[in-house]
N, C-alpha and C positions, 0 to 999 in steps of 0.2 A: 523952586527951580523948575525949567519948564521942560516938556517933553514933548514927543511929537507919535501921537496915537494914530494907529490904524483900525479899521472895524475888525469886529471878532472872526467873521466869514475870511480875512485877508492871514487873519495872524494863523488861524488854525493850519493854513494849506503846506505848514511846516511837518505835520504827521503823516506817516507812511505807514507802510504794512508793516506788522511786526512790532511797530514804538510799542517803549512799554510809558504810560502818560501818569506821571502824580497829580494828584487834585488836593487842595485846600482844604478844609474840614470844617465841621459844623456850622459854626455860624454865617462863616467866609466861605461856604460851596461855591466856586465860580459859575453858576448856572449861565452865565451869559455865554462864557464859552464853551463850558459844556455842551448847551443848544447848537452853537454854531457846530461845535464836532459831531454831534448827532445825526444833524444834516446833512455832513459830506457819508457816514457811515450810510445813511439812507439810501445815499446816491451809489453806494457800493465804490468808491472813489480807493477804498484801502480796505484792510481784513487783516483780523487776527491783533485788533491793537488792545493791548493790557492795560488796563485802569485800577490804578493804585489807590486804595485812601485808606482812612479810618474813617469813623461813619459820618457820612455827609446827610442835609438834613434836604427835606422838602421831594417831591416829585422829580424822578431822573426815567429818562426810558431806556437808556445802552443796554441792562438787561432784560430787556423785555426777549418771548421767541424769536420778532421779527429780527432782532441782532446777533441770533447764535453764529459765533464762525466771524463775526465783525467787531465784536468787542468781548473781551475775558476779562470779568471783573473779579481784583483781584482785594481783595478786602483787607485790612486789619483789625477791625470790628464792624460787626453786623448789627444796622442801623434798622430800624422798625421800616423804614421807606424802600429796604433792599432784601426784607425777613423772607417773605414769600417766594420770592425771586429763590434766594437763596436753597430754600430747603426742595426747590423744584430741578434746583440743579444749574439753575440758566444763571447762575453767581456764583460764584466762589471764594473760601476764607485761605489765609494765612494764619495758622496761629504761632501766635506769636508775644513774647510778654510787651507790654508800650515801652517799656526803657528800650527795647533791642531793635526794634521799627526802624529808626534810623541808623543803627548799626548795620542793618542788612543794606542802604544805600553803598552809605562810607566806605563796608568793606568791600562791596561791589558786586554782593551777592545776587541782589535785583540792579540789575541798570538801567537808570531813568534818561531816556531819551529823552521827554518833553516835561517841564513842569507847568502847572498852569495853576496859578494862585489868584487872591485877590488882597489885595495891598491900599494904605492910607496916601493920599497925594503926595509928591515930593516935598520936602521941608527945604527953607530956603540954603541948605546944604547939602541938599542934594539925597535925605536918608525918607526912607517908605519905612512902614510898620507894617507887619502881620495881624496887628491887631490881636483879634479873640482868638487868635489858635497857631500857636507856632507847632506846638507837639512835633512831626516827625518833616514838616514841610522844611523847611530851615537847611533840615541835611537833602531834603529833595533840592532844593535850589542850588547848594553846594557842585552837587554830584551831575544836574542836568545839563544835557548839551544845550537844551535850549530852553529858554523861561519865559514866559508867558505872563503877563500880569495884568489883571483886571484891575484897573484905577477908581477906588470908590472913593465917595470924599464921605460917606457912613461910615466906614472902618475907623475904631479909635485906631488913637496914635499911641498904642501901649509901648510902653519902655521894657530892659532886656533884652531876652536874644530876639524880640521881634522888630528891631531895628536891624536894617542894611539897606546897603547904599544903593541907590539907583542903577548904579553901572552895571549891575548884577545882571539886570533885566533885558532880552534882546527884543521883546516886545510887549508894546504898549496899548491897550484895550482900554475906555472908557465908559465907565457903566456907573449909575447912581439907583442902582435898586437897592431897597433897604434890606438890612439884614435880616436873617429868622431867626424868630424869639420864640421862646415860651413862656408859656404863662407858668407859675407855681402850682397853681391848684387846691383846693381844700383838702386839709390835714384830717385824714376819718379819723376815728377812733384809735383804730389798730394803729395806726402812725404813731398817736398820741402815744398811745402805752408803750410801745417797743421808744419810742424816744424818750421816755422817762426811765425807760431803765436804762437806756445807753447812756443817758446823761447823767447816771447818778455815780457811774464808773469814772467821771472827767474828773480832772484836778486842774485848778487853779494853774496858771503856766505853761500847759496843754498846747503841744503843736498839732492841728488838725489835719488831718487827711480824710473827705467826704465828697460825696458824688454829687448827683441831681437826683431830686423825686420827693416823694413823701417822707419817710425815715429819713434822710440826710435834712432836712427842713423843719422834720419835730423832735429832733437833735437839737439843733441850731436855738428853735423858740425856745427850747428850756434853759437856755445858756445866758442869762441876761443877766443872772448875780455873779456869774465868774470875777476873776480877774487875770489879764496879761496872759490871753490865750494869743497863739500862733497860727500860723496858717503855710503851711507847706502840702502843697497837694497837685494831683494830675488835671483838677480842674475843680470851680468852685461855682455858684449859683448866686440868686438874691436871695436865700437865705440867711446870709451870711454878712448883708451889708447894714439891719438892724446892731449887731453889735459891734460895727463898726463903727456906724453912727455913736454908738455908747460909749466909745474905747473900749469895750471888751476887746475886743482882738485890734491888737497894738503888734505882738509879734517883739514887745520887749525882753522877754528870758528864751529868746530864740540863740540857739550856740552856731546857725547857717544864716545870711541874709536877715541877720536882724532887724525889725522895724518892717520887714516887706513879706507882703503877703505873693507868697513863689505860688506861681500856676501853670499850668502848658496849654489849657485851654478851657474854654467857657463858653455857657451857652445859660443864655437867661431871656429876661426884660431888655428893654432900649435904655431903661432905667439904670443896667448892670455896664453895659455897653458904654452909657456914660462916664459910671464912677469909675474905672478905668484907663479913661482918654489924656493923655496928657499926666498922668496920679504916679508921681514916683513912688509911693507908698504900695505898688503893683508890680510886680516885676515877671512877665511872661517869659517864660524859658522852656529851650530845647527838654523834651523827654531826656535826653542821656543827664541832664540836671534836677529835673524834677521826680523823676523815678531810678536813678540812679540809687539802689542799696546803702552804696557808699558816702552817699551824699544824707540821705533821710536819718542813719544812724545815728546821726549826727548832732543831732537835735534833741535835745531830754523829752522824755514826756510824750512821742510822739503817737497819736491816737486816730488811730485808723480806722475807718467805717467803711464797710464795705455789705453789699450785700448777695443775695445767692438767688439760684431756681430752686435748689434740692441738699439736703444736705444725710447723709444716711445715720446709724447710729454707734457709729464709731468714730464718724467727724470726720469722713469724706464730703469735703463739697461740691456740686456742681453748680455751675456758675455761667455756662457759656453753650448747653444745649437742653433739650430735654427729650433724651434718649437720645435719636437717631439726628432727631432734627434740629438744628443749627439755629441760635436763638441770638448770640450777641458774640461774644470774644472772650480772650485772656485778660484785654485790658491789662492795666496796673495793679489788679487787687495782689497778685503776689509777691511785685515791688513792693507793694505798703507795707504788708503783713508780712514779709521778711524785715525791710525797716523798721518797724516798728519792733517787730521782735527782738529787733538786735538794739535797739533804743534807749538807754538808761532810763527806766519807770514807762518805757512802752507799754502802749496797749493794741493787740492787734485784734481786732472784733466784726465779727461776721454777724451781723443782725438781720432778722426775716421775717415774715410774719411764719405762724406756723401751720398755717393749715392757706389753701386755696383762696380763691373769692368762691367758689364751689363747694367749700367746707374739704375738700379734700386732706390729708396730711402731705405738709411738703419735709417734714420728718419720716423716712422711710429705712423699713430694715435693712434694705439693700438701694443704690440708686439703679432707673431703668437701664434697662441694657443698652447700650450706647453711649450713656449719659460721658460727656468730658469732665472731671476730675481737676478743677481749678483749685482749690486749695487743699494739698495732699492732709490726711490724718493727721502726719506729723506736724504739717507748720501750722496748727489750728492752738488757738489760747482762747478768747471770751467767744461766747455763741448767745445770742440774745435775739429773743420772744416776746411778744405781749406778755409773757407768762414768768417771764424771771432772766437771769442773767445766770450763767455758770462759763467755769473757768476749766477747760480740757486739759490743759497743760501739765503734762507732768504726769500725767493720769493714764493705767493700763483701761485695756480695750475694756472690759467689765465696768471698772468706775466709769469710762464717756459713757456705755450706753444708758448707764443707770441717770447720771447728771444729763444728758440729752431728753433721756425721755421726761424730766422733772422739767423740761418747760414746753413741750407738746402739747400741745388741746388734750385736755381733759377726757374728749370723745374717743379720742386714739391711743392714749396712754396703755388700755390693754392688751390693744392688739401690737405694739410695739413692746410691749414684754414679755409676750406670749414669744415671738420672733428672735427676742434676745436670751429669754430661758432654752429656746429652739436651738441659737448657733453657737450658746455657751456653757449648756448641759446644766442637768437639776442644781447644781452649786449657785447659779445664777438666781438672785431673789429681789426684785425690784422694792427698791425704800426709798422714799422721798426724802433726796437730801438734807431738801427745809423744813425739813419736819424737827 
């Protein structure tokens, strides 16, 4: 069905002082209108306009100095292309967990004056795709006075909530830049090992919850002899698409969305972007579906990988700063790990390596001062290391630090029970679990 486009410089001249503007995310950044908005901020044409996302990828300038007082960016996770910005002050976070993102539209607690997405070409009925990232945009469009859409004919045409109708959209922008990808990257060592012990904890019928990076990928490579694993999660990579290829992950003993691997958003290869396009077998959906508690619970088996910055030795995790400074978000990891907790044969699991690229320990007595506190003591069950796998759950403060410090670097293990005899007086005596 056909529409009738104006340039990005024509559509933008809809923002005033004050909009608060949502952006599309990851892989679908609208940079095209983005730039064009840029330019009128340059021109000093408005001020004070709020810029909503989760984290968008590639070179953005709105939070540069030259923009303070012209744009307030207003985050839901803090992307590596916005870190610096951020902890300088010249960006700002929302925290917030990913299921509730779009809750804050809907109940109208942020009001989005402007959306500005990028969308797959009209279908000969008239319906556009989201493509790779519905996550919290979906309720932005719902909720916006005004909608903005970048027409790429690169965006797959993923199926779920990433389909709506044309009529949705008050303007229409034409743009064929390819999307951003990433590459996988080589799996080191430490991958290797921490993915062999996460993967030794999986069972056969397994619904997955796993991120992007190293660890969520030498997870994945170890999984080749499974059977009728699942896949529900807030986003998934090309690591993932090996056992697809194999049937491993079928998504057949799935008790939600059986047979369809549920996502909110992705970010990979052109390779990932493909198997996607047009793949009923994919089903992108709304964050209040895919990190909904009540929706995950749902599922047997469901096995969540998540990972950390810091975690202390009572099984405080930090996850979203280090100390003062502002490093990513809340993200979903505490939807999962609730999910999954509450999961018939759940497994909820926080894996890390255990010490720096510096040799540092990211096992510490106490976390830095500042540090955010993303998965409380209490919702903590598997904690996994190059060094072993232990199980928190259930467990008084004395038993975590003892099972925490039994998969710490070997270099640290001292001075982390010297700190633990420290805060838990001479009854406290360090014995390797596995012994």
């Amino acid at each position: 069905m056909s529409y009738k486009a104006i340039s990005a410089e024509e559509a933008v001249k809809v923002i005033k002082t004050g909009d608060r503007i949502h952006l599309s995310s990851v892989a679908v950044t609208p940079h095209k209108l983005i730039k064009a908005m840029v330019e009128r901020g340059r021109n000093k044409e408005f001020y004070d306009v709020k810029l909503q996302h989760i984290h968008i990828e590639d070179k953005v300038d709105f939070a540069d100095p030259e923009f303070e007082g012209v744009f307030v960016s207003e985050q839901f996770f803090v992307g590596g292309n916005l870190r610096k910005q951020t902890q300088a002050g010249y960006a700002d976070y929302i925290p917030v967990f990913l299921s509730e993102t779009q809750k804050l539209m809907r109940d109208g607690v942020l009001k989005v004056n402007v959306a500005m997405v990028m969308v797959s070409p009209p279908d000969k009925h008239g319906f556009v795709s989201l493509g790779t990232s519905v996550d919290a945009t979906l309720a932005a469009i719902e909720c916006a006075d005004v909608v903005i859409a970048a027409v790429n004919p690169n965006v797959p045409r993923a199926w779920g909530d990433a389909i709506f109708h044309m009529n949705e959209i008050d303007y229409f922008v034409d743009d064929d830049s390819p999307l951003f990808t990433h590459d996988m990257g080589a799996l080191t060592d430490m991958d290797i090992a921490i993915g062999k012990n996460v993967a030794e904890l999986i069972e056969d019928g397994a619904c997955l919850q796993m991120g992007i990076g190293g660890i969520p990928n030498a997870v994945l490579a170890q999984l080749g002899n499974h059977k009728d694993l699942g896949v529900h999660t807030e986003m998934f990579a090309d690591g993932i698409l090996p056992l697809v290829e194999k049937g491993v992950v079928n998504g057949k003993r799935k008790q939600i969305d059986p047979g369809k691997m549920v996502a909110s958003f992705l970010m990979g290869s052109q390779e990932l972007y493909d198997f996607i396009d047009d793949n009923p077998m994919v089903a992108m959906m709304d964050v209040r579906h895919t990190n909904s508690v009540n929706i995950i619970r749902q599922n047997d088996k469901v096995t969540a990988i998540n990972s950390a910055l810091a975690i202390d030795i009572t099984g405080q995790v930090c996850a979203d700063s280090i100390g003062i400074k502002h490093y990513s978000g809340v993200g979903g990891q505490i939807d999962f790990i609730r999910g999954a907790g509450y999961s018939k044969g759940g497994l909820p699991i926080i894996a890390m390596p255990s010490v720096t690229g510096k040799g540092l320990s990211k096992i510490a007595p106490t976390l830095l001062e500042g540090s955010g506190v993303v998965t409380t003591r209490s919702n903590m069950h598997w904690f996994v290391t190059e060094h072993g796998a232990v199980n928190l759950y259930g467990k008084t403060m004395q038993e975590r630090a003892k099972l925490i410090i039994s998969v710490a670097h070997p270099d640290h293990q001292e001075m982390l029970d010297k700190a633990a005899f420290d805060r838990f007086g001479p009854h406290f005596h360090y014995v390797n679990p596995n012994i």
